[in-house]
N, C-alpha and C positions, 0 to 999 in steps of 0.2 A: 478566357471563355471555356467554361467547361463543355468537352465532348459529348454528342447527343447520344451517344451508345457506349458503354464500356463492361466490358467482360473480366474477368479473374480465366486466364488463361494456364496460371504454372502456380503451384502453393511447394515451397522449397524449406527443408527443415536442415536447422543445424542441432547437434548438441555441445553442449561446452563445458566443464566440471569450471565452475569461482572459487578458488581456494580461499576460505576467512584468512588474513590476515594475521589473528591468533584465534585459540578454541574459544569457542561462543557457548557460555552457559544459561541455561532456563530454568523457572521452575525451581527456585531454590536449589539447582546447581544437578537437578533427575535430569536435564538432556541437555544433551552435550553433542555438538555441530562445527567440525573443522571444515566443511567442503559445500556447496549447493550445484546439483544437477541443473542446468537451465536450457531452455529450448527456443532458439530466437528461430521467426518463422517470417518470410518474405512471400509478399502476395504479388506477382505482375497480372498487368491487365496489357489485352488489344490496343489501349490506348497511349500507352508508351509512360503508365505513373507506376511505380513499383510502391508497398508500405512495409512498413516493419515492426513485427511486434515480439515481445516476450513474456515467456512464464517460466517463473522460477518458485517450484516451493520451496519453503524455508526445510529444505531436508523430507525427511517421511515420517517422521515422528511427531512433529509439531500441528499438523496438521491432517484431515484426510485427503491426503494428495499427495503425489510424487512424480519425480522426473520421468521415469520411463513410462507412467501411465500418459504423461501430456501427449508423448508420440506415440502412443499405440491410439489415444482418439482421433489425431487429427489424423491417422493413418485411417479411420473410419469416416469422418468426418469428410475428409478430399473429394472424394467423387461426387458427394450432395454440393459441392462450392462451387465445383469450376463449371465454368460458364454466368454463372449469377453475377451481379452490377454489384460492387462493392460498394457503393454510394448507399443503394437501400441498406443500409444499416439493420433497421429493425427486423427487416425482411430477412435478412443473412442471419442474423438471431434466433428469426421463428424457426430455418430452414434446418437449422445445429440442435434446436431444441427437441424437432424431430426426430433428426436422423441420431439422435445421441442425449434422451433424456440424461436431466441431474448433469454429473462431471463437469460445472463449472470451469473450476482452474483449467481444462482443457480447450476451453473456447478463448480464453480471455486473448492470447497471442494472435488469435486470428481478430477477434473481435477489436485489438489494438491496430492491426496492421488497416484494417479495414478504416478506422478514422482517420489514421495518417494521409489514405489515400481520399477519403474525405476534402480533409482540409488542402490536399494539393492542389483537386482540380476546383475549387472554390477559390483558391485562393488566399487562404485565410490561418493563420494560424488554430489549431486542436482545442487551445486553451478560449479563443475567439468562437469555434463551433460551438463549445458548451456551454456559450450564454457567459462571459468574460468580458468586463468593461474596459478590463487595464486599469492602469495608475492615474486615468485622468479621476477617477471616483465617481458619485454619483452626479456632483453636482459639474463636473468637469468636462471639461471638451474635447475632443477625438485622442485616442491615443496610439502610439502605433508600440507599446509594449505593456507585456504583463503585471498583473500585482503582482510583487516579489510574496513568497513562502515562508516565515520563519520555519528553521528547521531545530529539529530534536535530538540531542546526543541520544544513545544511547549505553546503558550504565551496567554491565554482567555484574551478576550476584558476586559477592563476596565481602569479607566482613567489612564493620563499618567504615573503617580508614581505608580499606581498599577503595571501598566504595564513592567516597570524598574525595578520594586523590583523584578517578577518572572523573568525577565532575569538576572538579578542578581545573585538568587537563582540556575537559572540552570546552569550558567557559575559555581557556586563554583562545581556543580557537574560532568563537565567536559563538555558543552555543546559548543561549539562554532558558531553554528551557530542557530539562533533562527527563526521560524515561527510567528510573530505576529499579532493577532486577529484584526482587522480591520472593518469598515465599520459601515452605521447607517445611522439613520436619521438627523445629525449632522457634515454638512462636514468641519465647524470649526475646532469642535470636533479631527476629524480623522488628520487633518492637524496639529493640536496641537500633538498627538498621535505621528505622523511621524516626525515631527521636532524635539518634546524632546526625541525621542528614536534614533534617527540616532544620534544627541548628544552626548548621553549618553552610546553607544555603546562601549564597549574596543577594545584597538588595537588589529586587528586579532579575531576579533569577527564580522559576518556580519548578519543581517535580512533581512526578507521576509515580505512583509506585504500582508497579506492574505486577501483580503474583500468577501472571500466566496459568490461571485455575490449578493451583498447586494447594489450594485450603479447603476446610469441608467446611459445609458454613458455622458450625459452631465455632471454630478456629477464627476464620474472620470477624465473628462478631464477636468474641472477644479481644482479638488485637486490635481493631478499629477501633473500640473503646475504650483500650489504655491509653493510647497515643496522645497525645498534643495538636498532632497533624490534622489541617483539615483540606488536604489536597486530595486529588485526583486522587480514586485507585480503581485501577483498571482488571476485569474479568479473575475475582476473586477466586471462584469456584468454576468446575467442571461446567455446569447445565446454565441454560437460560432460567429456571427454578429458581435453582439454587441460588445463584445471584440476585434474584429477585428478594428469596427469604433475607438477603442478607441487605439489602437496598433499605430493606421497609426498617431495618433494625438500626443502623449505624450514623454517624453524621457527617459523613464524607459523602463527595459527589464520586457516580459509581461510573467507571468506562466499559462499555462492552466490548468485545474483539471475537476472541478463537468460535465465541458458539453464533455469530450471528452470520450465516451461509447464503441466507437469502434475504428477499425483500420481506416475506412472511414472519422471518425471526425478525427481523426492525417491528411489526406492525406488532408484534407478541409481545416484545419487550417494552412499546411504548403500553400497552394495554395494561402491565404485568404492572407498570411503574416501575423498571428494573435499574433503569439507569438515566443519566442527563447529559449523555454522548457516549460518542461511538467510534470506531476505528472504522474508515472506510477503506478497504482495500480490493484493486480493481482484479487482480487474479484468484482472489477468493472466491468474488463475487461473479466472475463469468468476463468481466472487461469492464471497460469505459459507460458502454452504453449498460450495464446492471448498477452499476457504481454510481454513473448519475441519479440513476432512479432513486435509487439510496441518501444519496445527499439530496436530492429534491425534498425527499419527506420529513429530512433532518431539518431540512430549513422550516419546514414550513411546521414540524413539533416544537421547535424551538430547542435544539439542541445543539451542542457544540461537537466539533469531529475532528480526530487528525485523518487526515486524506492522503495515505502511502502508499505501498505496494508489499507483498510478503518478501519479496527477496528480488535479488538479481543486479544485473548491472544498472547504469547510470540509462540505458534504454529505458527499463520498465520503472527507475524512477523517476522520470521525465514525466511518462505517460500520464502519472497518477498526481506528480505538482502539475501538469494543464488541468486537471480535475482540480485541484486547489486552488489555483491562480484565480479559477472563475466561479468561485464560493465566497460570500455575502463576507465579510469581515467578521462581523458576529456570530456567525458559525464555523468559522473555519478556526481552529488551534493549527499547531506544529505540526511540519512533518518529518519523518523519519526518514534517512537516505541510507538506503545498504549497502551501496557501490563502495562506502568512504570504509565500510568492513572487509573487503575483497582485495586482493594481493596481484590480480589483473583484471587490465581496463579491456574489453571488445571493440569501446564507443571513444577513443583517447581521446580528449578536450573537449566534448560534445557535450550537449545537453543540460539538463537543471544541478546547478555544483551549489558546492555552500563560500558564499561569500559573504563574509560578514554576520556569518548567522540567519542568512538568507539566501534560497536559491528561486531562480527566476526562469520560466520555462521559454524555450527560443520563441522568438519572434516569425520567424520565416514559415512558409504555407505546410502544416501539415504536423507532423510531432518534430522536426529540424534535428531529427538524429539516425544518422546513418550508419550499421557495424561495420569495420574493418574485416572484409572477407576472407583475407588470408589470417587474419586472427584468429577467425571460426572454423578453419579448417576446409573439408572435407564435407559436402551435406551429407547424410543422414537416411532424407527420403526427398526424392523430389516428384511432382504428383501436376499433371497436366495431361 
């Protein structure tokens, strides 16, 4: 039975440095990423439920955002929170939007923790809050676990037999559908890249080729038009524009990502005609509750999305497969897991893993992943 009053009494920050595993290239191999900042942030209430959330951006160059700005907001943020009912959701939303126009990525760890504590005192698992039927299906009867997630290798640039051997490598580990690194000062190059990897793809195996806005649109339109390929290519160019110029030109289906911030750039790009899916990502976007709104409208465009998070451990990619799990089949693609990139776990055995080429988000009331506090050290800021 959920308590008739509950407060946010303490907001507790950690920082954590996730070393990759090996260096992470982008962008036809311009940025380069050994380490990611991350800020996992514990909400307690009056009521005796604690939640947990996290934001990690993928470095400071990749995106507009960075680690030490996530805690210099919620270092702003804190005093407008505590005392507020974490349950109102939207209302803790309006209340951040106030006291801290824009700086999405610095909401999204509270705005995470805030569901966990949701689904605790409901009862209910995260993935069950967001409108999630489980695996009984539509026409199917109670279920008490989630849809399972295919999930997505992911494939760093480099030449084309590089490139083939790490999908190779991740199909033995159950991967079916792969993300691969693209783009550069070399549109031979990348056209080479695209030709011998659609080749070399297995039956029932499909790719994405990602150029992480590394092409000007003449570039893309004419490599899209040498190819053979007519898969997925994901945020060609810089601008929502520019992507657009290159949509209306080429005959591949086009993915949006790095330029789409808000719900306004989704409602631009459907306008523009820019693309026919979209990356939803819940620290981009502000959290859970911006991210739903976002896949709301994707369903309801008719558009297909992978539903991940930018970075961090198996916490914040949990968060964003309960956003998956509870997405129409038809719309939902792959998602991406960055924890399986990292060379330490916070969250050890917890949360949405890849089995099978499939991860499946917990079952139990709330996001079902809790960090090893002595893993995390030392907090940071603690604010009550």
């Amino acid at each position: 039975m959920q308590p008739d009053s509950m407060r946010i009494t303490r907001i507790t920050v950690w920082q954590m440095d996730l070393p990759l595993s090996q260096p992470y290239y982008l962008s036809g191999g311009r940025l380069r990423f050994d380490r990611l900042d991350s800020t996992f942030v514990r909400i307690d209430t009056d009521a005796g439920l604690s939640g947990w959330g996290e934001a990690c951006p993928w470095g400071h160059t990749y995106l507009p955002a960075h680690g030490p700005g996530v805690r210099a907001g919620i270092e702003t943020l804190a005093p407008a929170l505590i005392g507020l009912d974490p349950r109102g959701i939207d209302h803790l939303n309006a209340v951040m939007d106030v006291t801290l126009p824009a700086h999405p990525y610095v909401k999204s760890a509270v705005d995470i923790a805030a569901w966990d504590i949701f689904g605790q005192a409901a009862g209910m698992p995260v993935w069950q809050c967001l409108g999630g039927g489980g695996n009984g299906g539509i026409s199917g009867g109670e279920s008490s676990s989630a849809t399972p997630v295919a999930v997505n290798s992911s494939i760093s640039t480099g030449t084309p037999d590089e490139m083939i051997a790490l999908i190779r490598a991740a199909s033995a580990d159950g991967y079916r559908t792969h993300s691969a690194k693209i783009g550069g000062s070399d549109p031979a190059l990348d056209i080479a890249r695209m030709d011998a990897i659609s080749a070399a793809l297995p039956a029932g195996e499909n790719v994405t080729f990602d150029v992480n806005r590394a092409w000007q649109p003449a570039t893309a339109i004419s490599v899209l038009n040498s190819v053979a390929s007519r898969d997925w290519v994901e945020q060609p160019c810089e601008t929502l524009d520019q992507c657009a110029t290159v949509a209306a030109r080429v005959p591949q289906p086009i993915m949006l990502d790095e330029c789409m911030h808000t719900l306004q750039d989704h409602l631009d790009a459907w306008r523009l005609g820019a693309c026919q899916g979209v990356k939803v990502k819940p620290n981009r976007l502000g959290g859970l509750t911006r991210a739903r709104q976002v896949r709301d409208l994707g369903v309801a465009l008719g558009w297909q999305m992978h539903i991940e998070d930018v970075g961090g451990s198996a916490l914040a990619d949990t968060a964003a497969i309960h956003l998956a799990a509870s997405t129409p089949d038809a719309n939902r693609l792959a998602s991406w897991l960055c924890h399986y990139h990292l060379s330490s776990d916070p969250v050890p055995g917890q949360g949405a893993r890849n089995h099978g080429g499939f991860a499946t988000p917990p079952s139990t009331p709330g996001l079902g992943v809790r960090p090893d506090e002595d893993r995390l050290g030392t907090p940071v800021a603690i604010y009550e």
